[in-house]
PyMOL commands that place a pseudoatom at each C-alpha (Angstrom):
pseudoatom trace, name=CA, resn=UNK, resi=1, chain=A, elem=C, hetatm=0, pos=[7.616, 121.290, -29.940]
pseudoatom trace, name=CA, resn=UNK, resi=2, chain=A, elem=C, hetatm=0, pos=[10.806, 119.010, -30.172]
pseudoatom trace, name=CA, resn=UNK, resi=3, chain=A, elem=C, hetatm=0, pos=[10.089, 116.205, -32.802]
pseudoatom trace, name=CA, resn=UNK, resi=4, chain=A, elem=C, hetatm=0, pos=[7.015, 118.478, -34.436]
pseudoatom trace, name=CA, resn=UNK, resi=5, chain=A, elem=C, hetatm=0, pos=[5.461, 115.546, -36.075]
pseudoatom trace, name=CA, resn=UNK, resi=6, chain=A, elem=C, hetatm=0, pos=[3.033, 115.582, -38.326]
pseudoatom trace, name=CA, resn=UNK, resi=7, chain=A, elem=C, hetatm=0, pos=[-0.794, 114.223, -37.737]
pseudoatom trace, name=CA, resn=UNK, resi=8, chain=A, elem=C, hetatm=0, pos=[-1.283, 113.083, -40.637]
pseudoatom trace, name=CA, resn=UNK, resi=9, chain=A, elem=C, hetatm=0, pos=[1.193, 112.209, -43.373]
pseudoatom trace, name=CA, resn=UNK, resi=10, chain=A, elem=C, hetatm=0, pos=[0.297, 110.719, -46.955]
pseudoatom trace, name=CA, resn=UNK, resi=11, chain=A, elem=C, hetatm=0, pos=[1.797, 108.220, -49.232]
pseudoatom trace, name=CA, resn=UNK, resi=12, chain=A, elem=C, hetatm=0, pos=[1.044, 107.945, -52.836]
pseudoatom trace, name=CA, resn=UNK, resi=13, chain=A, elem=C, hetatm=0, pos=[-1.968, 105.353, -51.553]
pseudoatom trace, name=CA, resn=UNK, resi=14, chain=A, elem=C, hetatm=0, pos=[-2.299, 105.875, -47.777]
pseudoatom trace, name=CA, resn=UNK, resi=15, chain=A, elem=C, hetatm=0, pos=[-2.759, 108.228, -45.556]
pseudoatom trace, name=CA, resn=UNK, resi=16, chain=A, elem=C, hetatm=0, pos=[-1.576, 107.512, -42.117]
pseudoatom trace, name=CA, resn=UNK, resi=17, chain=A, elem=C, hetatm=0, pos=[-3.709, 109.389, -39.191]
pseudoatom trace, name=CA, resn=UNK, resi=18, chain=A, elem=C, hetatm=0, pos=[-2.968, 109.891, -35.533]
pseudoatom trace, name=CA, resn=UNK, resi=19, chain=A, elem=C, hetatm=0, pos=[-4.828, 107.144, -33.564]
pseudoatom trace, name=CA, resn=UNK, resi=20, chain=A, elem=C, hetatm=0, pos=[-7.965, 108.539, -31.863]
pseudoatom trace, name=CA, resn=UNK, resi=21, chain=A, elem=C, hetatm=0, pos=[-10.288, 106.265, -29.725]
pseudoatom trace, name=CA, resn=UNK, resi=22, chain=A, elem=C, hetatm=0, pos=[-13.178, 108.071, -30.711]
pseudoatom trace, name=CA, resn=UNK, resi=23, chain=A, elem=C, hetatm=0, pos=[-12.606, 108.201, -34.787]
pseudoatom trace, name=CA, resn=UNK, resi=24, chain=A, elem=C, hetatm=0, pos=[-10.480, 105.027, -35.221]
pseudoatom trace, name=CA, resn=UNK, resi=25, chain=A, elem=C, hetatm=0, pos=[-10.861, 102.558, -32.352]
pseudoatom trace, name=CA, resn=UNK, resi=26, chain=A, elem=C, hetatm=0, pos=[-14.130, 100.755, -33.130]
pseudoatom trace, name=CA, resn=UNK, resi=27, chain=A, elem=C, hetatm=0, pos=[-12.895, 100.176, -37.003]
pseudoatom trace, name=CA, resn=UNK, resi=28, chain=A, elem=C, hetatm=0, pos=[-9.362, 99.146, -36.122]
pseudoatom trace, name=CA, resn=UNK, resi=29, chain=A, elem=C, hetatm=0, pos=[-10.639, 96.630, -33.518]
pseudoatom trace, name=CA, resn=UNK, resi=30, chain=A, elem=C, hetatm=0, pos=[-12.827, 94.502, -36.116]
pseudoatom trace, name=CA, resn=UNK, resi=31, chain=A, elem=C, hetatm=0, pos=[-9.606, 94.274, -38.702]
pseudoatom trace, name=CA, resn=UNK, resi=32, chain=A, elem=C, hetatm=0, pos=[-7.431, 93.186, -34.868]
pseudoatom trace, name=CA, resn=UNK, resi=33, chain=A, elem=C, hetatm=0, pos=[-10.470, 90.697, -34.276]
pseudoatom trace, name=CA, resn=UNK, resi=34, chain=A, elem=C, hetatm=0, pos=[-10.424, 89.182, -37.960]
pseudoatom trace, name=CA, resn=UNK, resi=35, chain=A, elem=C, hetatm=0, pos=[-6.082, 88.848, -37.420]
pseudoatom trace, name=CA, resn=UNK, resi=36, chain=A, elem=C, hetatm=0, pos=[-6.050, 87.573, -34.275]
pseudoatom trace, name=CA, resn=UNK, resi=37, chain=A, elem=C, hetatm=0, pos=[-3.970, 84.708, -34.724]
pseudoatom trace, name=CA, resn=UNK, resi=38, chain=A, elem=C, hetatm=0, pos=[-2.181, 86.283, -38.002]
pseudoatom trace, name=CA, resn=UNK, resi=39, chain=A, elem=C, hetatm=0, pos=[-1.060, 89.400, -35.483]
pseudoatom trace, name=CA, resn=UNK, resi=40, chain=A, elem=C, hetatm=0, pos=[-0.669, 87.456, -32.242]
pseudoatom trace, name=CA, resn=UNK, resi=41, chain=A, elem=C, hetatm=0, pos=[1.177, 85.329, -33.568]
pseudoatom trace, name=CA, resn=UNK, resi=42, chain=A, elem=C, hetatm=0, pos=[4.171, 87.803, -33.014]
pseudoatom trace, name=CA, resn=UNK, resi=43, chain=A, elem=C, hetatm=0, pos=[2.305, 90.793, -31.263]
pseudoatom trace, name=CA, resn=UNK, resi=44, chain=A, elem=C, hetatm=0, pos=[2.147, 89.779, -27.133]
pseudoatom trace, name=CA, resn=UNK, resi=45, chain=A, elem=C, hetatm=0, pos=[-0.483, 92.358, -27.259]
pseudoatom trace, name=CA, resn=UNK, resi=46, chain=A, elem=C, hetatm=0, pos=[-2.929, 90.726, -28.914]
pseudoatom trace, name=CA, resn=UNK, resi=47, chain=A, elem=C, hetatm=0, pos=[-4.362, 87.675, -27.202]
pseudoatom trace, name=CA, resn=UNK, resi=48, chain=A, elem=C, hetatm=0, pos=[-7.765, 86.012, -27.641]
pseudoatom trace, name=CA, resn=UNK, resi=49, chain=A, elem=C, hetatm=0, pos=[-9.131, 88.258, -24.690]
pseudoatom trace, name=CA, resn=UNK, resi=50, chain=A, elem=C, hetatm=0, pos=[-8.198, 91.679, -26.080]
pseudoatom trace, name=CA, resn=UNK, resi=51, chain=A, elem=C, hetatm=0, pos=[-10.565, 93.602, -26.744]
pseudoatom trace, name=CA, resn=UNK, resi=52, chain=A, elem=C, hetatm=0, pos=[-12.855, 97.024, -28.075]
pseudoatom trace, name=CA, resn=UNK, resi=53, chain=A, elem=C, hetatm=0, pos=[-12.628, 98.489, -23.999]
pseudoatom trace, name=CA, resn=UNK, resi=54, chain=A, elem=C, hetatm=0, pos=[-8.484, 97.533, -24.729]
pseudoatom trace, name=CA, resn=UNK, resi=55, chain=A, elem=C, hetatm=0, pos=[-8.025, 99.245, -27.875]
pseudoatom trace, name=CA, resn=UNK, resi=56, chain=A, elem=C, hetatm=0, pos=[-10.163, 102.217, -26.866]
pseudoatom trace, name=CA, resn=UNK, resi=57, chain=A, elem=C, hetatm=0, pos=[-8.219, 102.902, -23.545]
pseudoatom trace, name=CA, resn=UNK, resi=58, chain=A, elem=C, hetatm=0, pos=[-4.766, 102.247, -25.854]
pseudoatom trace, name=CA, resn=UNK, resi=59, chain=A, elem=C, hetatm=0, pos=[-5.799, 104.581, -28.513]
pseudoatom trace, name=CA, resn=UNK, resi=60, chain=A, elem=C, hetatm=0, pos=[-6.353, 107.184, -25.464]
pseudoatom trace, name=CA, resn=UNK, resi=61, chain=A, elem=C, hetatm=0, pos=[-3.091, 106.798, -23.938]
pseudoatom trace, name=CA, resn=UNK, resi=62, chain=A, elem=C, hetatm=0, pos=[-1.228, 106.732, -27.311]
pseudoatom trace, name=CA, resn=UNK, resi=63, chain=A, elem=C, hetatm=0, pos=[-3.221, 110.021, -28.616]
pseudoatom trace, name=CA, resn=UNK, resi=64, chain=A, elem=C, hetatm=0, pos=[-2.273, 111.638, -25.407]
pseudoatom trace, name=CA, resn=UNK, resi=65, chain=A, elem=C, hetatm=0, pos=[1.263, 110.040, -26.101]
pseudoatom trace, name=CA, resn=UNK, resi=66, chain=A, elem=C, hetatm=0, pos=[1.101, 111.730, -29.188]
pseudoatom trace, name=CA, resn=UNK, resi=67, chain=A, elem=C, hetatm=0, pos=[0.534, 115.566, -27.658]
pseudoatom trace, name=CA, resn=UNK, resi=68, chain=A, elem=C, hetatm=0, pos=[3.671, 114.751, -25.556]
pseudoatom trace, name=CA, resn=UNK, resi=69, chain=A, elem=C, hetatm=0, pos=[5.833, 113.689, -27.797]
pseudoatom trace, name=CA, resn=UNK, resi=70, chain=A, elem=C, hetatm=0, pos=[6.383, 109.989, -26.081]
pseudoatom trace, name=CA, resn=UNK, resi=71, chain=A, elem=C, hetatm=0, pos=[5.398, 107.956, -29.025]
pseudoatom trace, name=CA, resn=UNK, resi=72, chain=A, elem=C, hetatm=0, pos=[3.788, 108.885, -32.857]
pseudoatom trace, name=CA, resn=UNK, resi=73, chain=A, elem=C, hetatm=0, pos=[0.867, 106.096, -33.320]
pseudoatom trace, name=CA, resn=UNK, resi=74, chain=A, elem=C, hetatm=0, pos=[-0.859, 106.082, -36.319]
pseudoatom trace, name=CA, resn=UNK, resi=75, chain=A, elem=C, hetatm=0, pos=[-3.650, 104.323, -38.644]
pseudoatom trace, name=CA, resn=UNK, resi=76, chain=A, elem=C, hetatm=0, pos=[-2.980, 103.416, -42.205]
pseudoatom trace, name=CA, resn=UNK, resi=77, chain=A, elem=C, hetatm=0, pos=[-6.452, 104.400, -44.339]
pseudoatom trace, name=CA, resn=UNK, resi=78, chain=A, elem=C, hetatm=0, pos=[-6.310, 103.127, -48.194]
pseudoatom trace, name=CA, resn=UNK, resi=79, chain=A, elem=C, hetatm=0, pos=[-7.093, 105.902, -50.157]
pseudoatom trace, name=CA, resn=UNK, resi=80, chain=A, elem=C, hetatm=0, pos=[-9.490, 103.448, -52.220]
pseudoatom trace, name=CA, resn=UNK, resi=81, chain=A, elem=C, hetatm=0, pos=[-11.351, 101.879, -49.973]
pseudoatom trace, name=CA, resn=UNK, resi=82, chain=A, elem=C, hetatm=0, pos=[-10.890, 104.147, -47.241]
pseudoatom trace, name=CA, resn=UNK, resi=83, chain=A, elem=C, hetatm=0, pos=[-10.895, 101.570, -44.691]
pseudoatom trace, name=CA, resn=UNK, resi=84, chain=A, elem=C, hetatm=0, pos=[-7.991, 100.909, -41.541]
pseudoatom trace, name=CA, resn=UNK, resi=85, chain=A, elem=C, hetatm=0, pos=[-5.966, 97.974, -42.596]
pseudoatom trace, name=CA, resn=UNK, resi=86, chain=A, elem=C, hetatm=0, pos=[-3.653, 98.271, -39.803]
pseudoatom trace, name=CA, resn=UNK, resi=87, chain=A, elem=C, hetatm=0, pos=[-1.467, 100.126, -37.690]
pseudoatom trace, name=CA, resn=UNK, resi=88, chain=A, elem=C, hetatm=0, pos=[2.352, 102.046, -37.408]
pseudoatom trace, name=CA, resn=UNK, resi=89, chain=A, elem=C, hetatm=0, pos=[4.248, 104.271, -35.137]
pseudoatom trace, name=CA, resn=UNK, resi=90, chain=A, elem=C, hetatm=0, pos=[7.708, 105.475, -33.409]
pseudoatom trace, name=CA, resn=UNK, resi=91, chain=A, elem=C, hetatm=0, pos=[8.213, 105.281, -29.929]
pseudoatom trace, name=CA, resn=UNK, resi=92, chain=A, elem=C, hetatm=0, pos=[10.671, 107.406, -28.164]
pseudoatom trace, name=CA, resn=UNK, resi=93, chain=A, elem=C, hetatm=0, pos=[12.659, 105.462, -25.867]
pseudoatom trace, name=CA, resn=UNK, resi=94, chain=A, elem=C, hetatm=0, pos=[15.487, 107.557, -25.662]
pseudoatom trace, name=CA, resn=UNK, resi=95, chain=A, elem=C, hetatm=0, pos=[16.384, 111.458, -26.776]
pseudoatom trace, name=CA, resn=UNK, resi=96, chain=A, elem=C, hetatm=0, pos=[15.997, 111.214, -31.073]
pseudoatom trace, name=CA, resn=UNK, resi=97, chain=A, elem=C, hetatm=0, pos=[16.008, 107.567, -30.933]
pseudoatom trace, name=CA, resn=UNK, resi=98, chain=A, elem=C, hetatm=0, pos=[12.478, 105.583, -32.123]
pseudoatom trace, name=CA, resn=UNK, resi=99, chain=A, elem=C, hetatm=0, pos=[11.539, 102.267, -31.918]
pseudoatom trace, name=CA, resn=UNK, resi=100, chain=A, elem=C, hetatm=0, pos=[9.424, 101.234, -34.764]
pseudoatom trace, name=CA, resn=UNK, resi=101, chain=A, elem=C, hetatm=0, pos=[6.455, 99.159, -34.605]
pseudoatom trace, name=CA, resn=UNK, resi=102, chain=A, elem=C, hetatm=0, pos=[3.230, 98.039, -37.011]
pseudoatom trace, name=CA, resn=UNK, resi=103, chain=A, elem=C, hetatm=0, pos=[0.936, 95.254, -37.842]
pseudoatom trace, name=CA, resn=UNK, resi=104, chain=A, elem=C, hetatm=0, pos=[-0.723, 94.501, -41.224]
pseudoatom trace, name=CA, resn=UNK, resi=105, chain=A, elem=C, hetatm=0, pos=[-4.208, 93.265, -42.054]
pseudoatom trace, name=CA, resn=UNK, resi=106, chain=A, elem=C, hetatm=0, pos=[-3.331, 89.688, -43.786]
pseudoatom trace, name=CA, resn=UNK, resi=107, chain=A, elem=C, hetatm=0, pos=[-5.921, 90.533, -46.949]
pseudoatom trace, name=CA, resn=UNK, resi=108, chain=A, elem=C, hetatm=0, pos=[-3.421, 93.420, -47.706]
pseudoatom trace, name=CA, resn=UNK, resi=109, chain=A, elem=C, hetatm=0, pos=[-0.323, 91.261, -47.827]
pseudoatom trace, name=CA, resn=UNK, resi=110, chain=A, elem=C, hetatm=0, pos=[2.065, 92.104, -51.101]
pseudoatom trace, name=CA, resn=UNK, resi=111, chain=A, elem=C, hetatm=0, pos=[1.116, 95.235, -52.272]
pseudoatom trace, name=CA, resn=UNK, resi=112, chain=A, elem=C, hetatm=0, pos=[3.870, 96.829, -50.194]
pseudoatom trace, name=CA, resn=UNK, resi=113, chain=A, elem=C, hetatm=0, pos=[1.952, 99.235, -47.893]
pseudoatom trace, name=CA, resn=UNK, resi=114, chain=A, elem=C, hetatm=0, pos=[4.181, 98.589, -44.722]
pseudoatom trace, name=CA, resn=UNK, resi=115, chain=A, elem=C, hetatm=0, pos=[6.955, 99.566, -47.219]
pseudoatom trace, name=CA, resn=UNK, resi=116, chain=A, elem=C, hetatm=0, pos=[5.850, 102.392, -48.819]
pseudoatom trace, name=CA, resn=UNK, resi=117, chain=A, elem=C, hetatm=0, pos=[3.856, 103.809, -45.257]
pseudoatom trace, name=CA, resn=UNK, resi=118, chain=A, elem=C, hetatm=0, pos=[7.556, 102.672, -43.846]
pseudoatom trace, name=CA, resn=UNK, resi=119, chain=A, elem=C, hetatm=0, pos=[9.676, 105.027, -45.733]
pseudoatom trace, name=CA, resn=UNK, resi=120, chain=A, elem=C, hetatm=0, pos=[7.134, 108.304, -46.016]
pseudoatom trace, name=CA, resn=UNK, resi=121, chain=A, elem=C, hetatm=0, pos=[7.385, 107.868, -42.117]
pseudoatom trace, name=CA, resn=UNK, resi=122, chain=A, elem=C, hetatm=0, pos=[11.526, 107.417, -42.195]
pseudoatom trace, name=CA, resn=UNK, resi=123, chain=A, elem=C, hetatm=0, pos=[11.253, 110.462, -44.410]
pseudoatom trace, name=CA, resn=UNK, resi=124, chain=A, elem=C, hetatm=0, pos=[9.161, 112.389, -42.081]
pseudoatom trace, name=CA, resn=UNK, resi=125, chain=A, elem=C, hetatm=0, pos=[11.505, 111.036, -39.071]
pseudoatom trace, name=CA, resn=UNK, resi=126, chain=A, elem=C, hetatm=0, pos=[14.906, 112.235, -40.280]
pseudoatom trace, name=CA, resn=UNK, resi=127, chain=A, elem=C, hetatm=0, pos=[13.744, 114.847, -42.680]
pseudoatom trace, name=CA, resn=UNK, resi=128, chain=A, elem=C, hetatm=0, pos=[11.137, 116.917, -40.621]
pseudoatom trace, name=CA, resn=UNK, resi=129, chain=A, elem=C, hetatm=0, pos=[11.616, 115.795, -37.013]
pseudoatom trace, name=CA, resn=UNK, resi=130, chain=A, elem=C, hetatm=0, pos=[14.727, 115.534, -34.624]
pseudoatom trace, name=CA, resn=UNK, resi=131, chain=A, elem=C, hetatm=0, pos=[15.207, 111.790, -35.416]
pseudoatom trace, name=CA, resn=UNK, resi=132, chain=A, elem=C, hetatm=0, pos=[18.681, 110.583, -35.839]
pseudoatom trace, name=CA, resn=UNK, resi=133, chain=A, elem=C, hetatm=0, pos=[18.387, 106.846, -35.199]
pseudoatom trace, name=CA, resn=UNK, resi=134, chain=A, elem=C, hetatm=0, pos=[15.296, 104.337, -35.584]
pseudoatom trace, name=CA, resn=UNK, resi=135, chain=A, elem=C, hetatm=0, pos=[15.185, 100.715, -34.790]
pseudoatom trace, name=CA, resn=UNK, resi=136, chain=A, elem=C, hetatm=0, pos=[12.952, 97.821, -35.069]
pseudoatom trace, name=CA, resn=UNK, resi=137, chain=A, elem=C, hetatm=0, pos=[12.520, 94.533, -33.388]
pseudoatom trace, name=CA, resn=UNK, resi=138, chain=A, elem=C, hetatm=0, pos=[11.313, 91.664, -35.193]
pseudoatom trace, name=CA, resn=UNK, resi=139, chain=A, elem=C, hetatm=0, pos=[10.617, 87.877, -33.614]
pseudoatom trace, name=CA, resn=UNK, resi=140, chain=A, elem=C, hetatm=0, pos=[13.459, 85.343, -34.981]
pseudoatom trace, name=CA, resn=UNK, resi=141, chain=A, elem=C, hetatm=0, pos=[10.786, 83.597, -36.881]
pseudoatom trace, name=CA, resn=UNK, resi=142, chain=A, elem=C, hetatm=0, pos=[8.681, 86.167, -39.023]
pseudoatom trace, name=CA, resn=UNK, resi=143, chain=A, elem=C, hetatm=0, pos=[11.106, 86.525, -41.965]
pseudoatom trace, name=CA, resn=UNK, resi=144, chain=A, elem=C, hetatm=0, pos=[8.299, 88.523, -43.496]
pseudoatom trace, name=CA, resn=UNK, resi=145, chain=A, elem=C, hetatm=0, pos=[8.573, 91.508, -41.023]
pseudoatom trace, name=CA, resn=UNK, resi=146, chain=A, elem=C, hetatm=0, pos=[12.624, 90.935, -41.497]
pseudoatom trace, name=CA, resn=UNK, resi=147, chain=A, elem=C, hetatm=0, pos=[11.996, 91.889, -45.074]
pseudoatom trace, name=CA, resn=UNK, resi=148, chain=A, elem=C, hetatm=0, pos=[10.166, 94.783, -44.812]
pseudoatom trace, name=CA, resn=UNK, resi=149, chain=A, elem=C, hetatm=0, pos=[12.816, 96.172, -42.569]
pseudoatom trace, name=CA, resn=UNK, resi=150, chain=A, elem=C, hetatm=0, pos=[15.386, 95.406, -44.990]
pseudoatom trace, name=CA, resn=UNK, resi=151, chain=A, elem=C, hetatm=0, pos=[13.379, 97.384, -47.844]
pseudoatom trace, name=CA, resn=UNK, resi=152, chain=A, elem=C, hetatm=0, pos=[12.820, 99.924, -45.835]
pseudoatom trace, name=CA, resn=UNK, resi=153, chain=A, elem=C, hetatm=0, pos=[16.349, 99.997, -45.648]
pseudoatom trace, name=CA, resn=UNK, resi=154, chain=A, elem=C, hetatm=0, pos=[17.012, 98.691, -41.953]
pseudoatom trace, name=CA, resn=UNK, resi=155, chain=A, elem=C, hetatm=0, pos=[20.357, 96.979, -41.523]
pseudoatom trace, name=CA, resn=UNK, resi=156, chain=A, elem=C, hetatm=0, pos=[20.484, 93.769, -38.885]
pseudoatom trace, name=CA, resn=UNK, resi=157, chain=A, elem=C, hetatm=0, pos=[22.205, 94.792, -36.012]
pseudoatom trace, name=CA, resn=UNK, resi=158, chain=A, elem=C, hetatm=0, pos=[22.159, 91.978, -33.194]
pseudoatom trace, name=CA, resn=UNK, resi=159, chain=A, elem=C, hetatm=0, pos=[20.690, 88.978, -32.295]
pseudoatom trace, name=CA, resn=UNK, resi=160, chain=A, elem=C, hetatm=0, pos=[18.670, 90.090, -28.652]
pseudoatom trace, name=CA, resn=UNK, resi=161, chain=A, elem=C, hetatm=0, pos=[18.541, 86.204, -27.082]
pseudoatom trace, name=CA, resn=UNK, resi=162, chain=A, elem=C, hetatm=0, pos=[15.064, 84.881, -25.434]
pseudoatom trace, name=CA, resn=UNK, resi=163, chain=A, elem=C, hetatm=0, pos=[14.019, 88.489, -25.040]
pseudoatom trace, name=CA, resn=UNK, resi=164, chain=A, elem=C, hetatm=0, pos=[9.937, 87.689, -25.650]
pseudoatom trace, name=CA, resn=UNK, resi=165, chain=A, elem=C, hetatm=0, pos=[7.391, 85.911, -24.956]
pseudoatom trace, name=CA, resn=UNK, resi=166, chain=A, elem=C, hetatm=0, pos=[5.735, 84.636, -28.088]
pseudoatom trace, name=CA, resn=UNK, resi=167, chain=A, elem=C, hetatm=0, pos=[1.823, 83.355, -28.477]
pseudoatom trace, name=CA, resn=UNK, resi=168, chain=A, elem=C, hetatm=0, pos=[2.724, 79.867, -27.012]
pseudoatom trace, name=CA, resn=UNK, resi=169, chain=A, elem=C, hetatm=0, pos=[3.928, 81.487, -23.775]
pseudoatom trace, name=CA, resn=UNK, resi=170, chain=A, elem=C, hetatm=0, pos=[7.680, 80.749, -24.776]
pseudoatom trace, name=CA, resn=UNK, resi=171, chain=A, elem=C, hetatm=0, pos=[10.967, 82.747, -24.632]
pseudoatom trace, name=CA, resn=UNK, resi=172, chain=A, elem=C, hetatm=0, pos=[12.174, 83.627, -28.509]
pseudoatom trace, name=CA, resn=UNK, resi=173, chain=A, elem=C, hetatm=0, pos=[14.691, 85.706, -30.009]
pseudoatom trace, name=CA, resn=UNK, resi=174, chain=A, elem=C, hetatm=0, pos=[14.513, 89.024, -31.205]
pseudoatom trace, name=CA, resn=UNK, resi=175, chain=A, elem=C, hetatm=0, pos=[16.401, 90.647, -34.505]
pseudoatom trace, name=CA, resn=UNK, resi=176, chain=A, elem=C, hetatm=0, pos=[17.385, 94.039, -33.896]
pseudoatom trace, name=CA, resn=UNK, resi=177, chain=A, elem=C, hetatm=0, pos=[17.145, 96.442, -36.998]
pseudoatom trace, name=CA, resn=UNK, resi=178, chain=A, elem=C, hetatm=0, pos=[18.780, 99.749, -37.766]
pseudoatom trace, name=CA, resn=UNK, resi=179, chain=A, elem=C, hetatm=0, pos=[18.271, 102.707, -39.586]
pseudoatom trace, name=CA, resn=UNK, resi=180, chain=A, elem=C, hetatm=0, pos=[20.404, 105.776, -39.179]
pseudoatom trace, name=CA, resn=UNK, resi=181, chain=A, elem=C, hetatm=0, pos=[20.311, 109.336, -40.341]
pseudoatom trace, name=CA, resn=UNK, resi=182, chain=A, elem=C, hetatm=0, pos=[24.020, 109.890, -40.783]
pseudoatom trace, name=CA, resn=UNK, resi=183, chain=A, elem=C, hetatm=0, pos=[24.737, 108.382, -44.232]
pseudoatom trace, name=CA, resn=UNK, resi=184, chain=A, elem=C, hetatm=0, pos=[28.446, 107.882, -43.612]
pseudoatom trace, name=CA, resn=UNK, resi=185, chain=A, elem=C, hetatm=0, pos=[27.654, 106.237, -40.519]
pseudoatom trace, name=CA, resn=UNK, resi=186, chain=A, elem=C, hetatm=0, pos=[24.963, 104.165, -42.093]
pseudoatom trace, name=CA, resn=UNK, resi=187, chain=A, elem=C, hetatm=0, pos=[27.590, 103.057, -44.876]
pseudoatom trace, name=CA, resn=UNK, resi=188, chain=A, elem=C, hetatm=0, pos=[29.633, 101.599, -42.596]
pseudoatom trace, name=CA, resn=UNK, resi=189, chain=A, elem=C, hetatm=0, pos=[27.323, 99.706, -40.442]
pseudoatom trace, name=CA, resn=UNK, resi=190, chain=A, elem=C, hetatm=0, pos=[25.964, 97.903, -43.629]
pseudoatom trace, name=CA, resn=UNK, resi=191, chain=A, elem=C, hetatm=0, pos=[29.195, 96.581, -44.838]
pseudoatom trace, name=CA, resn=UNK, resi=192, chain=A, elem=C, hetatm=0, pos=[29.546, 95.536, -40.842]
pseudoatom trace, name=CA, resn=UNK, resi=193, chain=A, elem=C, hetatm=0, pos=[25.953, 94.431, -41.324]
pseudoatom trace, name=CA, resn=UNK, resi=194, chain=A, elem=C, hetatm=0, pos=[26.842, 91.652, -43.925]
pseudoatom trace, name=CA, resn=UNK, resi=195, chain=A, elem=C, hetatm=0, pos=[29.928, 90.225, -41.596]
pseudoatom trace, name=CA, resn=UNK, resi=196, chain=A, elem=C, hetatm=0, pos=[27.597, 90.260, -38.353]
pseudoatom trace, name=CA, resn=UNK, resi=197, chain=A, elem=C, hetatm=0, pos=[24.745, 88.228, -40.010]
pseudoatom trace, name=CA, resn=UNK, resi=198, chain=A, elem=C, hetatm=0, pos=[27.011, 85.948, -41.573]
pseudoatom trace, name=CA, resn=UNK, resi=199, chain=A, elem=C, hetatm=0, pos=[28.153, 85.320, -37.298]
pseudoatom trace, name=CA, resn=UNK, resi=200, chain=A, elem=C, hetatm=0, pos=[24.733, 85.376, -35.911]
pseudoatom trace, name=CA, resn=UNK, resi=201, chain=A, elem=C, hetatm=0, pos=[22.153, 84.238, -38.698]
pseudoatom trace, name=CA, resn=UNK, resi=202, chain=A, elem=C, hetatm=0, pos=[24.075, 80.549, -39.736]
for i in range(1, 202): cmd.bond("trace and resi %d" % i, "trace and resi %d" % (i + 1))
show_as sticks, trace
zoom trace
């Protein structure tokens, strides 16, 4: 096994799973269905016909994904409640580089989760696996998703012009994020950081 990641890693409140259509599907679906417009309104993927035959066949691909070491997909369970209250994962896109994506149920909104599930699976990443760079893409316009990247300690990167399609079928920018292993590498690209937002984010 090249990345060798976990199945299931824990936070001090979460436990994130591997997605599996048969134990997670059905559950994750009704807390999609309640966010519809919350999560489509920057997720292309979810649209007001998805649904439980889409997630099912996703969470099938992405398990088998999972055994190949193409992407690592995972549910986020509260310890308390033990409910799904949403979703994050790393792609693989190219050799040890991941592409980060999640979505939140809007009833769990500031108490940090995508921050604290964010940075066990960093951890995990560089620490455990092969990663040595992650990035993650957020629309121009959700400034909340731009802050959890910056907690997690994501630098801004680049501006990626009318690269997707958002909710109202129109072309909007993306913010590229960055997070990289090498900490001398990652020192300078955050003082370069600060000088390229200052350019791109007026």
């Amino acid at each position: 096994s090249k990345y060798n990641f976990p199945e299931t890693i824990t936070t001090d409140r979460f436990m994130l799973e591997k997605v599996s259509e048969e134990f997670h599907a059905e559950e994750a679906y009704q807390v999609i269905d309640k966010n519809r417009e919350y999560i489509g309104e920057f997720l292309e993927w979810c649209t007001p016909e998805y649904n439980l035959e889409d997630i099912i066949g996703f969470y099938k691909t992405q398990s088998e994904s999972f055994d190949e070491e193409e992407s690592f997909d995972f549910v986020i369970i509260d310890n308390e409640s033990d409910a799904i209250i949403g979703s994050v994962g790393i792609v693989v896109k190219s050799k040890d580089i991941g592409w980060i994506g999640y979505w939140l149920d809007s009833e769990q909104q500031g108490r940090g989760v995508m921050t604290e599930c964010l940075n066990e699976l960093i951890n995990v990443a560089f620490n455990e696996s092969s990663f040595i760079r992650l990035n993650l893409h957020t629309l121009a316009e959700n400034v909340k998703s731009q802050k959890v990247a910056k907690r997690a300690g994501f630098v801004f990167d680049s501006v990626i012009y009318s690269h997707r399609v958002n909710a109202k079928g129109e072309l909007e920018d993306v913010y590229q994020y960055v997070l990289i292993k090498d900490e001398e590498r990652m020192k300078i690209l955050k003082s370069k950081s600060e000088e390229i937002e200052k350019v791109y984010l007026k």
